[in-house]
C-alpha positions in Angstrom: -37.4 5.6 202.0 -36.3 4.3 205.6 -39.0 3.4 208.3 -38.4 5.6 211.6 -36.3 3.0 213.5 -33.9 3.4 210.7 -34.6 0.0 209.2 -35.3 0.0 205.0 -38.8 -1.8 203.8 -38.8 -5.5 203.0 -39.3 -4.4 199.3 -35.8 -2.4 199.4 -34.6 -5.2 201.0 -35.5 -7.7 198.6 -34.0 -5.6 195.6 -31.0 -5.5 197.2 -31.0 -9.4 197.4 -32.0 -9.8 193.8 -29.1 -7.2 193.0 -26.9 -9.4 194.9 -28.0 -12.5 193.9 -27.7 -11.2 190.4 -24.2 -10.0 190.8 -22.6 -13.4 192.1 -24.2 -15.2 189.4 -22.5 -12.8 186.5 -18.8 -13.2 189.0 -19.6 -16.7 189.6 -19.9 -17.3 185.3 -17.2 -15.0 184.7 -15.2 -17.0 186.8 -15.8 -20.2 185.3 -14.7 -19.3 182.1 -11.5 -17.6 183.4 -10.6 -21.0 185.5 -12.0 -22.8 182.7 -9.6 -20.8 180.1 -6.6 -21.6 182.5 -7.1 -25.3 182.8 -7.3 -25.4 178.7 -3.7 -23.4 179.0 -2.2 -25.5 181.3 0.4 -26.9 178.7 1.3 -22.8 177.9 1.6 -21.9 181.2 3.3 -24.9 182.0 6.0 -24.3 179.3 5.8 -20.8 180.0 6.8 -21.0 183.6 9.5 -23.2 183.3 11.4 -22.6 179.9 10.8 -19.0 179.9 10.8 -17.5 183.1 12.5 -20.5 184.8 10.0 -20.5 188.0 10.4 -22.5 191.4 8.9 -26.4 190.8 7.7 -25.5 194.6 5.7 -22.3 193.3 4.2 -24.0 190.7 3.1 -26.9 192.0 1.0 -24.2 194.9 -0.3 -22.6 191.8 -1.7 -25.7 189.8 -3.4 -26.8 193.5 -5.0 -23.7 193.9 -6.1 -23.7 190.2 -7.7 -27.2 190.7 -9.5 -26.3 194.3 -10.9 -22.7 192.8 -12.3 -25.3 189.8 -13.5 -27.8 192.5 -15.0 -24.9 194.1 -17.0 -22.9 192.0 -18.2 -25.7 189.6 -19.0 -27.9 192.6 -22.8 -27.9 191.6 -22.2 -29.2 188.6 -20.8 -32.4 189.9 -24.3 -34.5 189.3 -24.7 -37.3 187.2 -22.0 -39.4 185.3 -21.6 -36.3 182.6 -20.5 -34.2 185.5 -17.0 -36.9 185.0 -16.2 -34.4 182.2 -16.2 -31.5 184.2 -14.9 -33.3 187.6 -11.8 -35.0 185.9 -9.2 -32.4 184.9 -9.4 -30.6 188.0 -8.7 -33.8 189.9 -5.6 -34.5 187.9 -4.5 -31.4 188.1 -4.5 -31.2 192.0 -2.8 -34.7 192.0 -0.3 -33.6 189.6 0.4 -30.3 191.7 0.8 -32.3 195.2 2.7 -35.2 193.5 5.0 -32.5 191.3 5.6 -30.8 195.3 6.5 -33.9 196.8 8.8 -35.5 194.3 10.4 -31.7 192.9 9.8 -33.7 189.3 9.2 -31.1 186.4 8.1 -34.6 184.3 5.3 -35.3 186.1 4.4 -31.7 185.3 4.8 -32.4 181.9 2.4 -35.9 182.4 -1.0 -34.0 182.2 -1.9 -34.3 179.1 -1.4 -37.6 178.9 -3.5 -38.8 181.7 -6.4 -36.7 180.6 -6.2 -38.6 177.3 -6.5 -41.5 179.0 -9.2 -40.7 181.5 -11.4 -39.0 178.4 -10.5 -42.2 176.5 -12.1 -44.1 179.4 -15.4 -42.0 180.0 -16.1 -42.3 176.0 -15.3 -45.7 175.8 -17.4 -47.0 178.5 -20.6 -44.5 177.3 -20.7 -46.3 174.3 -21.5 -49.9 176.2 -23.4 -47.3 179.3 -25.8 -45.3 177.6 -25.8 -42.2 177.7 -23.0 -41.7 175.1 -20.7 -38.7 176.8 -21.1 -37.0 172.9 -24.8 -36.4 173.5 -23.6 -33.7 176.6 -21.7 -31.6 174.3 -24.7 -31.7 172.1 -27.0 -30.5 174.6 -24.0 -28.3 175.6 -23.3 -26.1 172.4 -26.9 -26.9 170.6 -29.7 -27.7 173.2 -32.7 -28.0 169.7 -30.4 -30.3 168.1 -31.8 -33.4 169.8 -35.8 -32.2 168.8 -35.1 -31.9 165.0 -33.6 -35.4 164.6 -35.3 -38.8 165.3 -33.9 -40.5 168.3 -32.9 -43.4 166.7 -30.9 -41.4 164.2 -29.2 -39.0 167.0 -28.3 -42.3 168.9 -26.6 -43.2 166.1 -24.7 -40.3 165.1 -23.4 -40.3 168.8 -22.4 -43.6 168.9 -20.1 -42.9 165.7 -18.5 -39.8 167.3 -17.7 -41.1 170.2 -16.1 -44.0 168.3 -14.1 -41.4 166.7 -13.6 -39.2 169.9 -11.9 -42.7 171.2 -9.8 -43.0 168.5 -8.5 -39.3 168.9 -8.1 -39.2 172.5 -6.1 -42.7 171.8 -3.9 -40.9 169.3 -3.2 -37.6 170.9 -2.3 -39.7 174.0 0.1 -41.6 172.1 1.7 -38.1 170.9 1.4 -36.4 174.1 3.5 -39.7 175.7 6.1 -39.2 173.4 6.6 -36.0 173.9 7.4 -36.3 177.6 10.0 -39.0 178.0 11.3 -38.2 174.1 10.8 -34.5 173.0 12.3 -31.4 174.5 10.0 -28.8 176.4 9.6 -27.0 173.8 8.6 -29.7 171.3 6.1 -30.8 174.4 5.2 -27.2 174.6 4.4 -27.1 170.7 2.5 -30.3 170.6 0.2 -29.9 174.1 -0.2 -26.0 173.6 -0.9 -25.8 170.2 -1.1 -28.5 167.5 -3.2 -31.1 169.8 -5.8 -28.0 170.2 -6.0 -28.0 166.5 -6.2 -31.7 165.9 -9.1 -31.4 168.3 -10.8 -28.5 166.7 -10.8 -30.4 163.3 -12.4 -33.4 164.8 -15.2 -31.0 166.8 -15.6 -29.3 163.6 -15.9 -32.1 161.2 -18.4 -33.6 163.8 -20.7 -30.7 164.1 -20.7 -30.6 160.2 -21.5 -34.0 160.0 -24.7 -33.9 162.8 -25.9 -30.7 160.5 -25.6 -32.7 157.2 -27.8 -35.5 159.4 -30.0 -32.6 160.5 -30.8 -31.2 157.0 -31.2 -34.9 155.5 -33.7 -35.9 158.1 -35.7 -32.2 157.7 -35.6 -33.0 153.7 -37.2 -36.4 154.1 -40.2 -35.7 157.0 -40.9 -32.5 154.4 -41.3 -34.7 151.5 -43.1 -37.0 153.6 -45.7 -34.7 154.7 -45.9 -33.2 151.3 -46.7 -36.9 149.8 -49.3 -37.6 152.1 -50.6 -34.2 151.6 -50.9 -34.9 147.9 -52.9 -37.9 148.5 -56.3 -39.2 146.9 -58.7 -39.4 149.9 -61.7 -42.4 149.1 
């Protein structure tokens, strides 16, 4: 219902709000995981563009620096805190990598990403092992937000500890790979290796970690249950 000056109640007005509110949250999401999607492609698209349909270095390079602002732009909120590093840095390579790759008309430098995001992941992990907290314990809190309240702190610190170890020794290794690849492999072995098999190695390692922290999890459960049944079994004086 509209009031007589043709203006619609606060409460209509307020729905409307809410709707909208609502509304650019959902796009807003949806958006993150379509950028976020993209970013993961980057070696694909990457190989795609160039092998297979043979596109302009010059359009490219405009389309990975508007791929890196539209990240910059709609995860900029979530740049707080030293964990928001693993969000900030792959947008920030890629936007240096798309103004460099313009400049210089260099499809190697192109080809360069993965390697540097090795390295700067490398980094981040490395230093949260001496820097507390370890980078690990954000995907945790990521993917499984209970898993820190059913394990004893002292027991989560050191599970995290040990994957980041391992994450260091990955990111190390695929960096290594991904190297080669550029200055000794053809585009389409780089294409193979950055688009596909390093997205596998990385599964196996995220999979054989999570398997690992619910091993941990169950153990730790087991022994606080036979705990509490022991000292429920025992002779009160």
């Amino acid at each position: 219902m509209c009031l007589s000056n043709g203006k619609k109640p606060a409460s209509d007005v307020n729905i409307l709000q809410k709707n909208m509110t609502v509304k650019t949250a959902g796009l807003k999401h949806r958006m993150k995981y379509l950028l976020g999607v993209l970013v993961l492609l980057y070696p694909l698209l990457v190989f795609s563009a160039l092998v297979i349909f043979k596109l302009s270095l010059r359009y490219l390079s405009v389309f990975i620096i508007t791929l890196a602002v539209a990240c910059f732009l709609v995860n900029r909120h979530t740049y707080k805190g030293r964990s928001a590093l693993v969000v900030f840095i792959s947008p920030a390579i890629l936007c240096c990598i798309g103004i460099t790759c313009l400049l210089t008309k260099s499809s190697i430098i192109l080809k360069i990403y993965p390697v540097l995001v090795n390295f700067a992941y490398l980094v981040i992990m490395a230093t949260s092992v001496f820097i507390p907290p370890p980078v690990v314990l954000y995907f945790i809190n990521l993917f499984d937000k209970a898993a820190k309240d059913r394990m004893a702190p002292e027991l989560l610190e050191r599970y995290c500890r040990r994957a980041t170890i391992a994450w260091c020794v990955f990111f190390a290794f695929d960096g290594c790979i991904a190297l080669a690849t550029v200055f000794w492999g053809s585009d389409i072995i780089w294409g193979i290796y950055n688009g596909g098999i390093t997205y596998v190695l990385m599964g196996l390692v995220f999979s054989g970690e999570y398997f690992i922290l619910k091993v941990m999890e169950k153990k730790y459960q087991a022994e606080n249950s036979e705990d509490e049944k022991g000292e429920g079994t025992g002779v009160r004086t």
